[in-house]
KEBABA-167331 format. One record per atom (N, C-alpha, C, O, CB): residue in one letter; x, y, z. Coordinates in steps of 0.001 Angstrom, whole numbers, plus 500000, padded with zeros to 6 digits. Atoms other than C-alpha are relative to their C-alpha. Glycine has a CB too. Layout:
! residues N
AXYZ
...
This chain:
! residues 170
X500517500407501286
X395585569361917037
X499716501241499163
X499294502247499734
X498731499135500162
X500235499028500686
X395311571570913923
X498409500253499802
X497646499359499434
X500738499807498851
X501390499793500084
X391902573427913944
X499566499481498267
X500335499843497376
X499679501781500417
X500578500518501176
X389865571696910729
X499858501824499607
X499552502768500334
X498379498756500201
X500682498671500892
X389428574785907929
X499323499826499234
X499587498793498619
X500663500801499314
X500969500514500633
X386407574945905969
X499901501620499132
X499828502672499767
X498646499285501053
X500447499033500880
X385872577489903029
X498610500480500096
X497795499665500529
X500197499553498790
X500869499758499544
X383148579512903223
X498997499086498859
X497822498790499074
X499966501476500271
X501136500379500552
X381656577927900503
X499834498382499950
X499325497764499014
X499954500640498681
X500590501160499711
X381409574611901884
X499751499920501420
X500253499084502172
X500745498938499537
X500705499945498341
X379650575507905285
X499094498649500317
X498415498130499431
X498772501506500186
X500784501055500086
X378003572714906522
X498742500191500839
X499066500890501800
X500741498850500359
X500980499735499186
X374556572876908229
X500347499561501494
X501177498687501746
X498816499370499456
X499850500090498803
X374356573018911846
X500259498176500677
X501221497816501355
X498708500814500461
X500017501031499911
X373783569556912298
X501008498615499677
X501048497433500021
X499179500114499607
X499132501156500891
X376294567781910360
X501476500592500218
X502323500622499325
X499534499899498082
X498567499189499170
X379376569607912594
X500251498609500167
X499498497638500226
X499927501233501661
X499136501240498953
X381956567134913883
X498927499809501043
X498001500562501342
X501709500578500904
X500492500214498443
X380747565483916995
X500942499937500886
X500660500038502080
X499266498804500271
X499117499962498978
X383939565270918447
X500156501333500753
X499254502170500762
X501194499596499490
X500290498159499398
X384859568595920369
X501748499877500158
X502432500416501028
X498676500473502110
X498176499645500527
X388799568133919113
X500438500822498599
X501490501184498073
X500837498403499674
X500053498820501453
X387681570217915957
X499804500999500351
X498893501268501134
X498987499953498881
X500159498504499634
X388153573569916176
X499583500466498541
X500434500542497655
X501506500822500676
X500024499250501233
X386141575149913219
X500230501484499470
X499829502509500021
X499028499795499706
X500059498275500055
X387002578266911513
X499803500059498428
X500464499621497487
X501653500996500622
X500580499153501371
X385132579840908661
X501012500842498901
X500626502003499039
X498994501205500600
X499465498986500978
X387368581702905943
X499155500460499542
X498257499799499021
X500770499703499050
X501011499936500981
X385542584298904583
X500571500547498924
X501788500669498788
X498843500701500367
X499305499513501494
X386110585624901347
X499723501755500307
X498839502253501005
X498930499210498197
X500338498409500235
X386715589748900536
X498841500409499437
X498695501573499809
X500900500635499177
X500773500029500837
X383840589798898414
X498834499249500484
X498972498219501144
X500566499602498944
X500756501096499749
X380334588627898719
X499124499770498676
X499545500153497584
X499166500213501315
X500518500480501089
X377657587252896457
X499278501458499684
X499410501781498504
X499082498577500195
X500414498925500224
X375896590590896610
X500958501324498984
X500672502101498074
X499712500264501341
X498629498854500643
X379276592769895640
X500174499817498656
X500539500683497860
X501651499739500624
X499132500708501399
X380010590565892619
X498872500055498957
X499031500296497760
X500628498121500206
X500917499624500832
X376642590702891454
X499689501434499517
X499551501808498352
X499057499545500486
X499830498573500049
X376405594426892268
X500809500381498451
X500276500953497501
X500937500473501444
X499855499995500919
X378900594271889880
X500313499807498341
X500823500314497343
X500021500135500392
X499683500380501857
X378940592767886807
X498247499148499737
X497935498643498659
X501990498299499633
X501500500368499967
X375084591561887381
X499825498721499739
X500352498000498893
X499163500714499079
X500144501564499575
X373616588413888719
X499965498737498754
X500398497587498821
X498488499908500842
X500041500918501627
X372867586924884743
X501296499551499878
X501689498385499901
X499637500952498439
X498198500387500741
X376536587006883761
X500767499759501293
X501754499053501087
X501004501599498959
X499100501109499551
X378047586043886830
X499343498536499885
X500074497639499465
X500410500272501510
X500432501583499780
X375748582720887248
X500195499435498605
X500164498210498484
X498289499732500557
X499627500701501999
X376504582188882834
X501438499759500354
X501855498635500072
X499859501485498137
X498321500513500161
X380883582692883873
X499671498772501045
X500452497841500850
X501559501365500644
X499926501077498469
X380010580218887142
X499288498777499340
X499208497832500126
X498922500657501725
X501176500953500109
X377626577823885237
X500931498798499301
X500101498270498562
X498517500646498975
X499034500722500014
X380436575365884388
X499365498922498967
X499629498787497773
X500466499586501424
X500430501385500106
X378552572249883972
X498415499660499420
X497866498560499483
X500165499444501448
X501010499636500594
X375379573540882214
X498248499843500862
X497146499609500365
X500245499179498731
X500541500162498509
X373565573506886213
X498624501198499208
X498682501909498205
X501403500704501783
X500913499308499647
X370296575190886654
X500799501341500481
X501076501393501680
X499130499248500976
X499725499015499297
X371709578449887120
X499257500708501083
X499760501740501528
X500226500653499276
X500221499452498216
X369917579393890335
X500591498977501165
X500726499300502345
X498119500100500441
X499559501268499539
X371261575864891427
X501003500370501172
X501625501432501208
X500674499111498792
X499144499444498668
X373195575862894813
X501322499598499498
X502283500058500116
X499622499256501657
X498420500856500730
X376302573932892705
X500482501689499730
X501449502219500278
X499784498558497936
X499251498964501274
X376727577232890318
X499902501151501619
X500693502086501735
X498648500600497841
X499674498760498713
X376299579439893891
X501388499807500961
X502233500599501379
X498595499951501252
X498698500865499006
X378808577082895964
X501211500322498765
X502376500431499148
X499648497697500379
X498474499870500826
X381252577668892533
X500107501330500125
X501307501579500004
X500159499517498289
X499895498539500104
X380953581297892703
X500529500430501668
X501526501149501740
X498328500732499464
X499222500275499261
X381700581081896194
X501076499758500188
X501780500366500993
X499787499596500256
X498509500832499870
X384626579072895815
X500851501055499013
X501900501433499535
X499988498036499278
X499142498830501136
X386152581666892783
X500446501629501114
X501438502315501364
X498406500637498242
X499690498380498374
X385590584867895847
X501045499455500827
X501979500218501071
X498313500374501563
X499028499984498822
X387651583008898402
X501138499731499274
X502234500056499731
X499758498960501226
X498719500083500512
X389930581907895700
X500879501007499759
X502096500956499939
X499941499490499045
X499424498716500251
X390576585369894685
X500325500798501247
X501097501729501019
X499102500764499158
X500003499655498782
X390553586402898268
X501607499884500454
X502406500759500790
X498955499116500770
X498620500391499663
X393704584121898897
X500991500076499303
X502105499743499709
X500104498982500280
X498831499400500984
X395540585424895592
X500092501897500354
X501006502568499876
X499401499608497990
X499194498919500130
X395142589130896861
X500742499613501468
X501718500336501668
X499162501570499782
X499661500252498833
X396050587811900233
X502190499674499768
X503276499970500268
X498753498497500530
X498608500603500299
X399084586213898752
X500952501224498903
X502155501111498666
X499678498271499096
X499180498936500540
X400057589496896636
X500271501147500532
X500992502019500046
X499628500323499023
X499673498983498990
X399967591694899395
X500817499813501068
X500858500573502036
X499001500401500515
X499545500839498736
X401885589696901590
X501182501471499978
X501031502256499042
X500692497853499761
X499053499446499672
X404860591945902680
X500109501535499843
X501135502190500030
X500824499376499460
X500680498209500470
X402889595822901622
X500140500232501631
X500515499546502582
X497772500283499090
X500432499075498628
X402188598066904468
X499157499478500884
X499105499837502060
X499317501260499716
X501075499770499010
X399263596528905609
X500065498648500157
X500705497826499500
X498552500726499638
X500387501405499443
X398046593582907479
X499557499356499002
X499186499938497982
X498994499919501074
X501418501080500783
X396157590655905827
X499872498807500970
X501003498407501245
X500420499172498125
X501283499182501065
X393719589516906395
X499378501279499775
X499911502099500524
X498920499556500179
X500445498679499319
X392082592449906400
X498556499904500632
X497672499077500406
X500002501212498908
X500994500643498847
X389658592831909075
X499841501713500345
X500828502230500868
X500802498614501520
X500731500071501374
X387505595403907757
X500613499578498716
X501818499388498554
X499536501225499709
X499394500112501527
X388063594775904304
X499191501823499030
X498119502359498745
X499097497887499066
X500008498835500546
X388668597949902690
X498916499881498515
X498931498910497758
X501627500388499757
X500462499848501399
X386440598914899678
X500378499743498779
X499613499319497913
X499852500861499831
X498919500175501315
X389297598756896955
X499866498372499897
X499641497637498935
X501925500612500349
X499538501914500621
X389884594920897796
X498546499442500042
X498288498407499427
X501298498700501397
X501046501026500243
X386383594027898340
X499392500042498215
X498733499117497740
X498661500398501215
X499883500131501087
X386302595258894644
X500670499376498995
X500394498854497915
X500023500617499917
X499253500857501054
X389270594110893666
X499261498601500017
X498491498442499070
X501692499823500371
X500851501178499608
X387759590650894840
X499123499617498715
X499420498742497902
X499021500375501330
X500900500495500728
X384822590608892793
X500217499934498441
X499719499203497585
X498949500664500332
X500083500038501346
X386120591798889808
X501032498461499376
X500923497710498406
X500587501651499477
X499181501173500491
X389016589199889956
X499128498253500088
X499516497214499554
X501496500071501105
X500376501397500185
X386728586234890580
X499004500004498772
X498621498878498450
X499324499367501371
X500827500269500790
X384349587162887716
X500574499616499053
X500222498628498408
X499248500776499788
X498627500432501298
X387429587159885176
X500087498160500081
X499871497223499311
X502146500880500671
X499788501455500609
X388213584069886187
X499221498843499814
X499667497869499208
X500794499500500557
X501162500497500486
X384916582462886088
X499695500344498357
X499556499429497546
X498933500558500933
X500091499910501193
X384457583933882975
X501324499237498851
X501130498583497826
X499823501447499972
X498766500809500523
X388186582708881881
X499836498430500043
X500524497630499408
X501289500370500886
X499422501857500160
X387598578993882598
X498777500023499117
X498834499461498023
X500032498522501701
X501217500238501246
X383946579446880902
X500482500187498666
X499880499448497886
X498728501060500079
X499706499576501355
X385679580850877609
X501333498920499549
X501723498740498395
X500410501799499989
X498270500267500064
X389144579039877994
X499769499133498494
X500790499243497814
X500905498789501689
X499765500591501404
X388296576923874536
X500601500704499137
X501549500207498530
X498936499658499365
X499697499731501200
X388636579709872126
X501337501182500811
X501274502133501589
X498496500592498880
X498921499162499711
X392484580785872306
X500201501032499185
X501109501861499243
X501075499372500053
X499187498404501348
X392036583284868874
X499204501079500685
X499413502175500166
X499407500022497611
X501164498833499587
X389270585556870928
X501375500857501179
X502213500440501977
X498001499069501114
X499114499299499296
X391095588456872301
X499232500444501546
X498031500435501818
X500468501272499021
X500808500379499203
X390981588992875722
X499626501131500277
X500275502155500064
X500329499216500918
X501135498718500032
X387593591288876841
X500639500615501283
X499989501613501595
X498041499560500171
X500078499670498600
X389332591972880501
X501469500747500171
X501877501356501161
X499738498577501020
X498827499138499970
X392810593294879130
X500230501098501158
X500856500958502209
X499980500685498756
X500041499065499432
X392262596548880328
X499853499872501557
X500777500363502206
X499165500611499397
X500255500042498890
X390905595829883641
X501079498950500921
X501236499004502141
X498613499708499951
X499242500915499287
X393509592790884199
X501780501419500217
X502747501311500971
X500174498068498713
X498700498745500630
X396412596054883234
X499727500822501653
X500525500801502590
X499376501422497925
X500552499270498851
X394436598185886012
X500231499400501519
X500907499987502364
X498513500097499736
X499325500761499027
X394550595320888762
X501396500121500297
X501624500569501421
X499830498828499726
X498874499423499990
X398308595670888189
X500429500874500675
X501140500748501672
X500185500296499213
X499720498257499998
X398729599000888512
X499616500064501929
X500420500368502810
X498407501273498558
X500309500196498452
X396683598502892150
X500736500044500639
X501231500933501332
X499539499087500457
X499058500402498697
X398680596309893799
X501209500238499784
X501990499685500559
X500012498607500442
X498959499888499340
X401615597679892978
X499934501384500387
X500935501989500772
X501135499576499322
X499964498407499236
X400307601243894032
X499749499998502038
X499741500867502911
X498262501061499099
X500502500145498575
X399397599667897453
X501058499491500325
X501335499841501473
X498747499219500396
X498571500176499317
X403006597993897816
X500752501418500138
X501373501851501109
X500984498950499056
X498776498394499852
X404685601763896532
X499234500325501346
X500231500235502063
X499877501762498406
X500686498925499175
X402174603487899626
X499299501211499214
X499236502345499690
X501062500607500937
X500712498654500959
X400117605601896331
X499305500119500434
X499028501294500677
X499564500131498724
X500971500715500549
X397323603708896829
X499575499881502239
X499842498963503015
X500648498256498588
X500873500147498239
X395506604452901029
X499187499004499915
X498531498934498876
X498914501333500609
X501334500079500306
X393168602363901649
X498817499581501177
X498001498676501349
X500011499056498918
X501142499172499252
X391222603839904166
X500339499182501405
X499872499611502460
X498133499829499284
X499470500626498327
X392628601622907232
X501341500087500568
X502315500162499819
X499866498465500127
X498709499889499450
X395381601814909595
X500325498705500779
X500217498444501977
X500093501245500886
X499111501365499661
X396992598486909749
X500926499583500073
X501081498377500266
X499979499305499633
X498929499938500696
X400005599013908994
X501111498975500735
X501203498938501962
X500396501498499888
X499031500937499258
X402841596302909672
X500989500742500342
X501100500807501566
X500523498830499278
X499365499559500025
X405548598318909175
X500571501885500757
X500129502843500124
X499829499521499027
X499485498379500124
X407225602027910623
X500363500298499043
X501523499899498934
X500978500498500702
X499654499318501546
X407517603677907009
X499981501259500151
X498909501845500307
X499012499719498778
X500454498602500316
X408829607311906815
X499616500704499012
X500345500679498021
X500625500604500228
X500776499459500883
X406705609204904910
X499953501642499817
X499470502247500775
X498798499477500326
X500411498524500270
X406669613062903399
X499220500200499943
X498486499865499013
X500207500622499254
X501355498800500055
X404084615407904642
X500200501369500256
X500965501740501146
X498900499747501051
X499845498480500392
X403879618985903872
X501414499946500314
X501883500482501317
X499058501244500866
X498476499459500613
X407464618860902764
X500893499495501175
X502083499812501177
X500193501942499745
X498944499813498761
X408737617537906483
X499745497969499675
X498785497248499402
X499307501188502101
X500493501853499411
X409392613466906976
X499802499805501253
X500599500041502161
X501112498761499813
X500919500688498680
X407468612252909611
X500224498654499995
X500096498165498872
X498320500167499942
X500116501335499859
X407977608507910944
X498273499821500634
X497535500280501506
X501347499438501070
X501556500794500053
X404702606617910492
X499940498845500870
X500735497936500629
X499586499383498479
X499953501160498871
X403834604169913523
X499110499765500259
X498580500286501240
X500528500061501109
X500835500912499836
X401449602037913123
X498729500878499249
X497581500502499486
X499897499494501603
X501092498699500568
X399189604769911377
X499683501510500824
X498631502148500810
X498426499294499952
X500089499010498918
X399891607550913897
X501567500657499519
X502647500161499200
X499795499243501813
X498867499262500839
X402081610248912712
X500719500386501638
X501763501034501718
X499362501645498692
């Protein structure tokens, strides 16, 4: 039987698990956490892009949506890295993506909060230009990022000699 998958942001309390013992649960977590995302772009303005439905912003709804935007963005870098150098998931999660992460779920929290007015130019240009630039510096090999996961043997120039790269071991 296929193990049941549950997003992290619909965990269910201890109590209210299957009772059968033919569920196998497994947690997805997201790159990003609620701390990171606040870290950066600060807890006010994410819970205003997340507040959808005009919720009590401390409300567990507008926390469970902000949730749900991290793992979403989680499984779009998951899905744009597919075939780079490195593993996914990633397991640590490197610094770069737990950034990329946060910044991409605030955009788009903020994007569905704004999506009415199509003449407002958009405030995230720059930073959506930059994302870009990332992932495709982490498909070229510009772009380290700080783990050795690597799927692939890729030879690589160092001090002027090519070396075959195996597995992150020169």
């Amino acid at each position: 039987m296929l193990p049941l998958v549950l997003p992290n942001c619909f965990l269910l309390p201890p109590n209210s698990y299957p009772k059968t013992s033919n569920h196998n649960l497994i947690f997805i977590m997201a790159y990003a956490t609620l701390r990171d995302i606040f870290s950066r772009w600060g807890e006010t303005n994410v819970r205003d892009a997340a507040n959808l439905n005009s919720d009590d912003p401390m409300s567990a709804a507008v926390t469970n949506r902000i949730k749900y935007f991290l793992k979403i963005q989680s499984d779009e870098i998951e899905a744009r890295l597919l075939g780079c150098a490195y593993k996914v998931p990633f397991k640590p999660i490197p610094p770069v993506i737990r950034t990329l992460c946060a910044e991409l779920a605030y955009i788009a929290m903020y994007r569905v909060r704004h999506s009415t007015d199509s003449t407002a130019p958009d405030p995230f240009m720059y930073v959506t230009q930059r994302h870009q630039q990332i992932f495709a510096d982490i498909h070229a090999r510009r772009l380290r990022l700080g783990i050795e996961q690597h799927t692939l043997d890729v030879p690589m120039v160092v001090e002027g000699k090519r070396k075959l790269e195996v597995r992150g071991k020169e």
